[in-house]
LUMZA-699897 format. One record per residue: x, z, y of N, C-alpha, C in turn; chain. Coordinates in steps of 0.05 Angstrom, whole numbers. Example, Ala and Ser with C-alpha at 12.3 -4.5 7.8 and 13.67 -1.06 7.14 Angstrom:
LUMZA-699897
PT,n_xx,n_zz,n_yy,ca_xx,ca_zz,ca_yy,c_xx,c_zz,c_yy,chain
PT,264,156,-114,246,156,-90,264,156,-66,A
PT,257,142,-45,273,143,-21,258,157,1,A
END
This chain:
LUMZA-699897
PT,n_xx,n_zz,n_yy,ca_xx,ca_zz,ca_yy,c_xx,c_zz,c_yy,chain
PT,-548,299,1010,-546,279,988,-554,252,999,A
PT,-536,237,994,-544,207,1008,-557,183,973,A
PT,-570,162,989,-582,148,968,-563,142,953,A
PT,-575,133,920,-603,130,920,-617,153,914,A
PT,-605,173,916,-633,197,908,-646,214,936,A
PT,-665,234,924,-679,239,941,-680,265,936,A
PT,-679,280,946,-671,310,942,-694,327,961,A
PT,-714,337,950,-732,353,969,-723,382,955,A
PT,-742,407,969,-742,434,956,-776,436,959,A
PT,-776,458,937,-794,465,928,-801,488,947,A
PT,-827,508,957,-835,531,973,-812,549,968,A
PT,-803,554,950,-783,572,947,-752,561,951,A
PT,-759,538,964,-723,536,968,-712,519,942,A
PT,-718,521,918,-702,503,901,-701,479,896,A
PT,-683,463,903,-680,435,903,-683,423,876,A
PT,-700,401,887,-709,381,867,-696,346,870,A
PT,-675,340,853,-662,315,863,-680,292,845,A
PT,-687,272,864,-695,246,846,-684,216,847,A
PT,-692,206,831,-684,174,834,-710,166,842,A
PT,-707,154,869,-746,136,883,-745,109,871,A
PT,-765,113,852,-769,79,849,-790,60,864,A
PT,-789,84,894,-823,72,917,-842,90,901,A
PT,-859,80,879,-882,100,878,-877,121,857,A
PT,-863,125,843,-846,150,836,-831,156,831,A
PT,-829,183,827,-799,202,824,-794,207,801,A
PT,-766,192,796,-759,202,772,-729,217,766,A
PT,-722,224,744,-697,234,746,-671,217,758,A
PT,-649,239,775,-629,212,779,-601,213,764,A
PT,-614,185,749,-587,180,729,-573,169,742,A
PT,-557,177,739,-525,173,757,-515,137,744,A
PT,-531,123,724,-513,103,722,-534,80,736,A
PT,-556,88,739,-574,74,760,-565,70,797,A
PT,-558,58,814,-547,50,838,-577,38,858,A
PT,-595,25,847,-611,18,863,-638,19,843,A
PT,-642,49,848,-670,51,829,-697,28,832,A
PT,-704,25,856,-725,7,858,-718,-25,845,A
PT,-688,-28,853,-687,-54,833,-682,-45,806,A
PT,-680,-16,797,-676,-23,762,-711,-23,762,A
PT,-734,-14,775,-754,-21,766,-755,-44,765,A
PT,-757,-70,788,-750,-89,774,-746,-100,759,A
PT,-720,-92,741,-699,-101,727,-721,-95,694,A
PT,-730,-72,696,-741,-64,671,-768,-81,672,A
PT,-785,-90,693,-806,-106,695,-798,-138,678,A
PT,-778,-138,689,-768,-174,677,-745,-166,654,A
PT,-748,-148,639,-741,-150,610,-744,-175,592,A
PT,-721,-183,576,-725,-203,551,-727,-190,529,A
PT,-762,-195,519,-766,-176,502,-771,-195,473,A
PT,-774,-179,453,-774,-195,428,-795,-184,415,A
PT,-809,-197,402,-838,-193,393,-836,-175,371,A
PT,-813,-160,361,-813,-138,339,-807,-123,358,A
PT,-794,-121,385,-799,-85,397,-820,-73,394,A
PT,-807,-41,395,-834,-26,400,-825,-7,421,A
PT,-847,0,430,-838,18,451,-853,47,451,A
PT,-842,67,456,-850,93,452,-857,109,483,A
PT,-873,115,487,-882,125,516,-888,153,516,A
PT,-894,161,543,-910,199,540,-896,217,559,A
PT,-903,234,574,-900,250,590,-873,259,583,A
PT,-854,269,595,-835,288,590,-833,304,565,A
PT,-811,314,536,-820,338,525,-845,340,509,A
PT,-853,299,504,-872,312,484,-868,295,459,A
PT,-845,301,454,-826,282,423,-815,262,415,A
PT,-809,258,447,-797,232,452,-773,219,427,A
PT,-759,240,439,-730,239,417,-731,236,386,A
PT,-742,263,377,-765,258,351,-774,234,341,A
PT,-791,229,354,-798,210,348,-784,174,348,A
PT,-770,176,372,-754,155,369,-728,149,339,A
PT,-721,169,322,-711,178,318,-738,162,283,A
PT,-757,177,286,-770,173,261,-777,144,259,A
PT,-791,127,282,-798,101,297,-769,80,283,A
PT,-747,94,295,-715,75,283,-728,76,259,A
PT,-719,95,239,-724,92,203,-738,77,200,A
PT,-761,71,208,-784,65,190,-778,38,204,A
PT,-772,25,223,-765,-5,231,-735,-9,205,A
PT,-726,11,207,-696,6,191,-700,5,163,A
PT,-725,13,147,-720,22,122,-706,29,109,A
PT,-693,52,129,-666,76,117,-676,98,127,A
PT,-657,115,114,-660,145,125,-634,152,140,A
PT,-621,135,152,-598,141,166,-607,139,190,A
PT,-594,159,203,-599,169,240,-588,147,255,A
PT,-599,143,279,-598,126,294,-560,137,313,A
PT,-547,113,301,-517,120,311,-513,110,339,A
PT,-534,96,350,-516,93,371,-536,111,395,A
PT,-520,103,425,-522,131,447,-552,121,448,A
PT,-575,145,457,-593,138,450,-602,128,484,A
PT,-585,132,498,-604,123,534,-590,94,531,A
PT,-585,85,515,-583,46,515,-610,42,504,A
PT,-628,59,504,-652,47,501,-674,63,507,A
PT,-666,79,527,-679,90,545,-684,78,572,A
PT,-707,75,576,-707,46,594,-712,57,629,A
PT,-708,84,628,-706,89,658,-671,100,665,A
PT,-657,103,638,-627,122,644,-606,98,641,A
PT,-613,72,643,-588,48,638,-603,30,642,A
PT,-592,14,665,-593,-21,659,-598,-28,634,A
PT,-622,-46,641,-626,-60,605,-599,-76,597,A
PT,-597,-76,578,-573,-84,559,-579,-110,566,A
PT,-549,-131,566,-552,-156,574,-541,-162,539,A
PT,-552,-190,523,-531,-198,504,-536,-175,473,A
PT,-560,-162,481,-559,-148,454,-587,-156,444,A
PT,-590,-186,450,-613,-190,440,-619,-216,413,A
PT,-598,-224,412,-589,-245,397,-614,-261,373,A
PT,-616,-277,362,-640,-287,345,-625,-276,320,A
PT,-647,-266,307,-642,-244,283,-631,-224,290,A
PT,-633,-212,309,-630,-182,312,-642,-164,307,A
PT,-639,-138,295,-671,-122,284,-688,-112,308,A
PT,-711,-94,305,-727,-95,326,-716,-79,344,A
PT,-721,-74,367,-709,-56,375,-726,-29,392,A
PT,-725,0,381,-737,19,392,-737,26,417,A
PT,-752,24,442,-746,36,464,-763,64,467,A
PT,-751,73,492,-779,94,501,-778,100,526,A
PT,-797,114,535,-801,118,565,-818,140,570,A
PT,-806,151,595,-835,167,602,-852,152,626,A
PT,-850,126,638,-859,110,657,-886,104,646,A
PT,-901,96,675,-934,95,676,-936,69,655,A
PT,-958,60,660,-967,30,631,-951,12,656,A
PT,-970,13,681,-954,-12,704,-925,-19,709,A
PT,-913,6,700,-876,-1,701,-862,-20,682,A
PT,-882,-14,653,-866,-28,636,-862,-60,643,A
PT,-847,-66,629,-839,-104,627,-865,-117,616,A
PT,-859,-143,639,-887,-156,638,-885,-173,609,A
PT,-865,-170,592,-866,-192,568,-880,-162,550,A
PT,-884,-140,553,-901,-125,545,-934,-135,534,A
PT,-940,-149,554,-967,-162,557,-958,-194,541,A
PT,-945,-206,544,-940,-232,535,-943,-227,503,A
PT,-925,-201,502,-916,-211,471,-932,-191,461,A
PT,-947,-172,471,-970,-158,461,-947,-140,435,A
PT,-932,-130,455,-911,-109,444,-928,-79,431,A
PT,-917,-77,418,-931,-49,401,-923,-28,413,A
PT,-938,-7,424,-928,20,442,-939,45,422,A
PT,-924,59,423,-932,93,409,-938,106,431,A
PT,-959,121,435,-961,130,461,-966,166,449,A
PT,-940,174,466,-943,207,448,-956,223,469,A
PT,-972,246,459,-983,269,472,-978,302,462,A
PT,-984,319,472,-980,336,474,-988,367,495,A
PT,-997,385,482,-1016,407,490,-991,413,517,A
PT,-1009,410,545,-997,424,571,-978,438,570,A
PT,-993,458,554,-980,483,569,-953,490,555,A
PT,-955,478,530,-920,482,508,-896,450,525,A
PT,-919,433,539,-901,412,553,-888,429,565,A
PT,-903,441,591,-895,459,617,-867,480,607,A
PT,-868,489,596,-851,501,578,-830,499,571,A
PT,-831,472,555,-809,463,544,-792,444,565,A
PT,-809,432,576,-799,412,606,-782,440,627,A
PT,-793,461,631,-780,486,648,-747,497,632,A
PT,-747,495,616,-717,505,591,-704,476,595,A
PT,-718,460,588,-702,431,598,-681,426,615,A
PT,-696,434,650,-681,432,673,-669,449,673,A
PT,-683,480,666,-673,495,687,-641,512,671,A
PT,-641,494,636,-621,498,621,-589,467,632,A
PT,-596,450,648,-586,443,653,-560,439,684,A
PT,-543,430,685,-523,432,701,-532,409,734,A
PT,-525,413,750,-524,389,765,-541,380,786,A
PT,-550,361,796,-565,340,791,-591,343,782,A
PT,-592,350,761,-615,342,743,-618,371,732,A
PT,-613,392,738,-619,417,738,-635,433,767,A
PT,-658,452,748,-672,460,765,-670,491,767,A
PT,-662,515,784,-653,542,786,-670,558,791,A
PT,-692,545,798,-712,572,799,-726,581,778,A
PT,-741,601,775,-752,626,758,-778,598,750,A
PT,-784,615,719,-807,602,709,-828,596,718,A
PT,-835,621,741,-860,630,750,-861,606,774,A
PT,-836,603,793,-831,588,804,-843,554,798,A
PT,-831,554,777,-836,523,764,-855,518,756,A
PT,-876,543,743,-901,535,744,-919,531,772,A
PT,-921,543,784,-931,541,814,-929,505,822,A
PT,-907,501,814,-900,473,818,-913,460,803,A
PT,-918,457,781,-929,441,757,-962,442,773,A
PT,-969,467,769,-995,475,785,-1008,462,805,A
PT,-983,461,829,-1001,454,846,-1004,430,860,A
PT,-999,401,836,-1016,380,831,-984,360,845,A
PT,-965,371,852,-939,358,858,-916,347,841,A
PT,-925,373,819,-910,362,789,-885,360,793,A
PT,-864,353,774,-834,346,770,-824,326,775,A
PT,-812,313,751,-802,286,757,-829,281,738,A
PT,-833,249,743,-850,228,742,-882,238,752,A
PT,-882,257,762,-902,261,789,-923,286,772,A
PT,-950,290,773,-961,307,759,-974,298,744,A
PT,-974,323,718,-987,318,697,-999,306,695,A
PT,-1023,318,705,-1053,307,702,-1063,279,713,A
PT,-1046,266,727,-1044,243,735,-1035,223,717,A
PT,-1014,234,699,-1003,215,682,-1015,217,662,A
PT,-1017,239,651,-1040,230,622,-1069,220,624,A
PT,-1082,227,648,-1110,208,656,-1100,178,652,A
PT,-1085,175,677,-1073,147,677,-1065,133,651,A
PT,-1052,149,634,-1053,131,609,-1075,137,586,A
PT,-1094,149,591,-1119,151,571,-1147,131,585,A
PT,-1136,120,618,-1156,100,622,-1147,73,613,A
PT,-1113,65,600,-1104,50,597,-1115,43,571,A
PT,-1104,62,554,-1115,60,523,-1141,58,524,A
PT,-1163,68,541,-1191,62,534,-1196,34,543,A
PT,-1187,24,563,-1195,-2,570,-1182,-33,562,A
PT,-1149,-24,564,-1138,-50,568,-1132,-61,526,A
PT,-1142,-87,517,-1140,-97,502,-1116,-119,487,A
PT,-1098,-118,510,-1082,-138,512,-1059,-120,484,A
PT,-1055,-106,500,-1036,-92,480,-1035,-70,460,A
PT,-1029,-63,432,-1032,-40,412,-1021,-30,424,A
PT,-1041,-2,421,-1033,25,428,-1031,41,397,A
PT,-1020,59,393,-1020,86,376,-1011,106,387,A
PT,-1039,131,391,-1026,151,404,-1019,170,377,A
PT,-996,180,388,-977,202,360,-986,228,378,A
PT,-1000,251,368,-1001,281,375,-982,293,365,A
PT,-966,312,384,-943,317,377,-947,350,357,A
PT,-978,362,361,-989,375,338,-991,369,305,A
PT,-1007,354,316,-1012,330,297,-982,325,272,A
PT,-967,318,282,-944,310,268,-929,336,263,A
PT,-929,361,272,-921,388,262,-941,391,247,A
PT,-968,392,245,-988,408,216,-981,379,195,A
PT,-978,364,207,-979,333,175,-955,316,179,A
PT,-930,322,183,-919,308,186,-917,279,174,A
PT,-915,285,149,-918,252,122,-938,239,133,A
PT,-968,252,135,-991,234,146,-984,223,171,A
PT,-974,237,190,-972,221,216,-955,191,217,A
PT,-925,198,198,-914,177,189,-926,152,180,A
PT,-939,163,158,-956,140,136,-982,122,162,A
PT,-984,142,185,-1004,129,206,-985,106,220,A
PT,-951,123,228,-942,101,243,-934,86,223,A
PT,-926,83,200,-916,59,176,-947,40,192,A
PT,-970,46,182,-980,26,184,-989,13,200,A
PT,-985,23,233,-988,23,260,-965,-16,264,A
PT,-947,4,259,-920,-13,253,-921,-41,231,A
PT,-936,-36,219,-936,-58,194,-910,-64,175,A
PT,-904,-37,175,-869,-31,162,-872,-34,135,A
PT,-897,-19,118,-900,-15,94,-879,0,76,A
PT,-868,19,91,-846,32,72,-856,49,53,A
PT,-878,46,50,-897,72,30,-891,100,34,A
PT,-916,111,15,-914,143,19,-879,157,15,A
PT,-863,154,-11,-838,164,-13,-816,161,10,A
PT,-820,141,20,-797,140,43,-811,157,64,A
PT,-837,158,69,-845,171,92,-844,194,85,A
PT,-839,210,60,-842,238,59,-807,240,60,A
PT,-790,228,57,-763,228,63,-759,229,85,A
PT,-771,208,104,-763,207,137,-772,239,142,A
PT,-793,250,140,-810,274,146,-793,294,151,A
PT,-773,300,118,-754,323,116,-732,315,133,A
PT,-720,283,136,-697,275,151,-705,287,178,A
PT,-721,280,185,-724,285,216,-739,314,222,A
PT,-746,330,204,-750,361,207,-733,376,231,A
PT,-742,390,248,-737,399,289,-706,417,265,A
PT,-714,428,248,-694,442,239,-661,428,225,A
PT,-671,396,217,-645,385,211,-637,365,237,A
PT,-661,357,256,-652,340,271,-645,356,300,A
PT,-643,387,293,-623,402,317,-594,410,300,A
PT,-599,395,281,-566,402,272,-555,371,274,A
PT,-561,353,267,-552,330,264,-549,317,295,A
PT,-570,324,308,-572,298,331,-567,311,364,A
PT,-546,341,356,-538,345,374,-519,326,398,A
PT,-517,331,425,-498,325,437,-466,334,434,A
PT,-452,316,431,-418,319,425,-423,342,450,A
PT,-396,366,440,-395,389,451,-382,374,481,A
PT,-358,358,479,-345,346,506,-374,343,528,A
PT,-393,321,519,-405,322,539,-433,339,539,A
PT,-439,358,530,-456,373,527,-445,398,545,A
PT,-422,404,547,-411,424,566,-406,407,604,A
PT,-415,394,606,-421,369,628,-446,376,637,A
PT,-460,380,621,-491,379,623,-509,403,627,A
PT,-495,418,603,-519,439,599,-503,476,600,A
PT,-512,487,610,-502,505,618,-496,527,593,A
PT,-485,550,592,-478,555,566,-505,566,551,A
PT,-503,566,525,-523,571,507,-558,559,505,A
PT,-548,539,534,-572,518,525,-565,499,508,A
PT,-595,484,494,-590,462,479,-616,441,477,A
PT,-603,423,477,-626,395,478,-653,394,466,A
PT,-641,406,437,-669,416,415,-671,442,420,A
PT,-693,455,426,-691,479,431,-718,495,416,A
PT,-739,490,407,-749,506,390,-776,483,371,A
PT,-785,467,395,-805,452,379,-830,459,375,A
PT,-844,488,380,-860,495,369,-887,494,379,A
PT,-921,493,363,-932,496,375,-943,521,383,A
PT,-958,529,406,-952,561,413,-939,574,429,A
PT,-923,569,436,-901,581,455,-902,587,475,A
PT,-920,579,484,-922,578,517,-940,605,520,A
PT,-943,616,502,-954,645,497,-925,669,513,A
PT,-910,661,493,-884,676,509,-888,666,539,A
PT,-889,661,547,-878,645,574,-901,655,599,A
PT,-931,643,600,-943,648,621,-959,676,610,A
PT,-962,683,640,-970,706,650,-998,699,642,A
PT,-1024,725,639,-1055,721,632,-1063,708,662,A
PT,-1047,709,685,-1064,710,712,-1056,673,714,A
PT,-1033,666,701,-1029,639,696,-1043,628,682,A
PT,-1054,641,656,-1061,630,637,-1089,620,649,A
PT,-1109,635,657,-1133,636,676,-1140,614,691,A
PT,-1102,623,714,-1112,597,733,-1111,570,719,A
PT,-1077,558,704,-1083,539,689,-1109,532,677,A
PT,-1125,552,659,-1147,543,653,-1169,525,664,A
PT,-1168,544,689,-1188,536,720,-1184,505,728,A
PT,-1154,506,736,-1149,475,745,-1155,454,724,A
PT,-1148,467,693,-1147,442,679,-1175,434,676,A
PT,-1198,451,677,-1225,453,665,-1235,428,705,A
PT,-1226,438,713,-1234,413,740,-1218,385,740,A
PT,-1188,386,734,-1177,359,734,-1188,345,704,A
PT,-1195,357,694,-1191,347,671,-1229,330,658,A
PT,-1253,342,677,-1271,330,678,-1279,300,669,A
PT,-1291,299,652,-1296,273,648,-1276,258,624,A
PT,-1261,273,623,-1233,260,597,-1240,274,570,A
PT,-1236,249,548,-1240,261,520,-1214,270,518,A
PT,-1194,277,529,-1166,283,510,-1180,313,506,A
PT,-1163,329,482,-1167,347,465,-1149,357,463,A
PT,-1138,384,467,-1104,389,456,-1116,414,437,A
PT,-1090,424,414,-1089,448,411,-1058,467,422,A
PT,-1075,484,429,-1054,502,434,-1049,522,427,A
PT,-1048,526,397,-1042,547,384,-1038,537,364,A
END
């Protein structure tokens, strides 16, 4: 494989392809040509003081949420129609010309560190959602992800496999876990420049309406309690895997048969999945990396 990606294998042989942006690895989207300059390119964004931007590890409600984030900027309950990686700010060149005066705000998201984002981030003291989510249902759901996918951006080895990987501190694409959610829980404890709101992706399955009615007022949208108990049911994992599927054309491109984008949502799961001798060691590593940090998950 020649640039721009970077293609290593894992102990067992299964290849892992990336896009290098220098200090990390991320997925390689094929419409990206010179990853280190789209970091760049996303650094010197023209940003507008009603964006918001949605952040968080891989798989922990990105979509979801971007998805609830539109409404409540839109004060509708209509789904976000257009492709959603035009505002995915690592899978496309930033949009040139879609920024016009009076344009509504516009939703991005990312799974990139706080230091990647665009420096008008800081200028315009841009509003970020910063989502989280219990490990071990990430690990999980991030493993059905790849390893449900075609290509490129599909990963072939066994679960057990993939965990080993997650494990042992090398991580996937955008590098390891435990690195990235430290890294952004020293951000939110320290840096003042910019609103943070972190969304638990628990959190928003036991209360959905409340979590809403948190980001309504995070946002300063004011759509009140009734529209937020509308967005709630609109965007339910059960209507928004019927509605916000991928067109079958390019979903057979992508995903291998009987995978799918939305795939269960739940908290818990990762019960099916790892082994007790996993469950143990996970425990072990997380109880040492994880020293000294208030984050809190549930996982059940």
């Amino acid at each position: 494989m020649t640039t721009p990606y970077v293609e290593l294998k894992d102990k067992y042989g299964n290849s892992i392809v990336f896009g290098n942006l220098g200090d990390l690895l991320i997925p390689p989207f094929p419409a990206i040509q010179d990853f280190r300059q789209h970091k760049q390119d996303i650094r010197e964004m023209d940003l507008k003081s009603d964006d918001v931007f949605i952040t968080g590890y891989l798989k922990t409600g990105n979509n979801w949420h971007h998805e609830i984030v539109h409404m409540l900027v839109a004060g509708s309950l209509e789904y976000n129609k257009e492709f959603i990686g035009r505002h995915f700010l690592e899978y496309s060149p930033p949009q040139k010309g879609d920024n016009p005066p009076g344009s509504p705000p516009r939703v991005f998201f990312t799974h990139l560190k706080f230091h990647h984002l665009p420096k008008q981030v800081f200028e315009k003291k841009t509003k970020l959602i910063h989502l989280d989510r219990n490990p071990k249902d990430t690990w999980v759901s991030l493993y059905n992800h790849t390893n449900g996918r075609k290509g490129t951006v599909g990963y072939e080895g066994t679960w057990n496999q993939f965990f080993d990987l997650m494990i042992s501190g090398f991580g996937y694409w955008y590098g390891d876990w435990f690195d990235h959610v430290l890294g952004w829980e020293e951000v939110i404890k320290t840096q003042t420049q910019v609103p943070i709101f972190t969304s638990v992706f628990e959190d928003m399955k036991k209360d959905p309406v409340g979590q809403i009615e948190k980001l309504d007022q995070f946002l300063g949208t004011n759509r009140g309690r009734q529209l937020c108990e509308q967005i709630a049911d609109a965007c339910s994992f059960t209507k928004m895997k019927e509605v916000k599927q991928i067109p079958p054309e390019i979903k057979n491109k992508m995903f291998k048969e009987n995978a799918s984008f939305y795939r269960k949502g739940e908290v818990g799961d990762w019960k099916n999945w790892f082994t007790v001798a996993q469950n143990e060691l996970f425990d072990e590593v997380y109880k040492k990396r994880m020293t000294g940090s208030s984050l809190r998950y549930t996982f059940v």
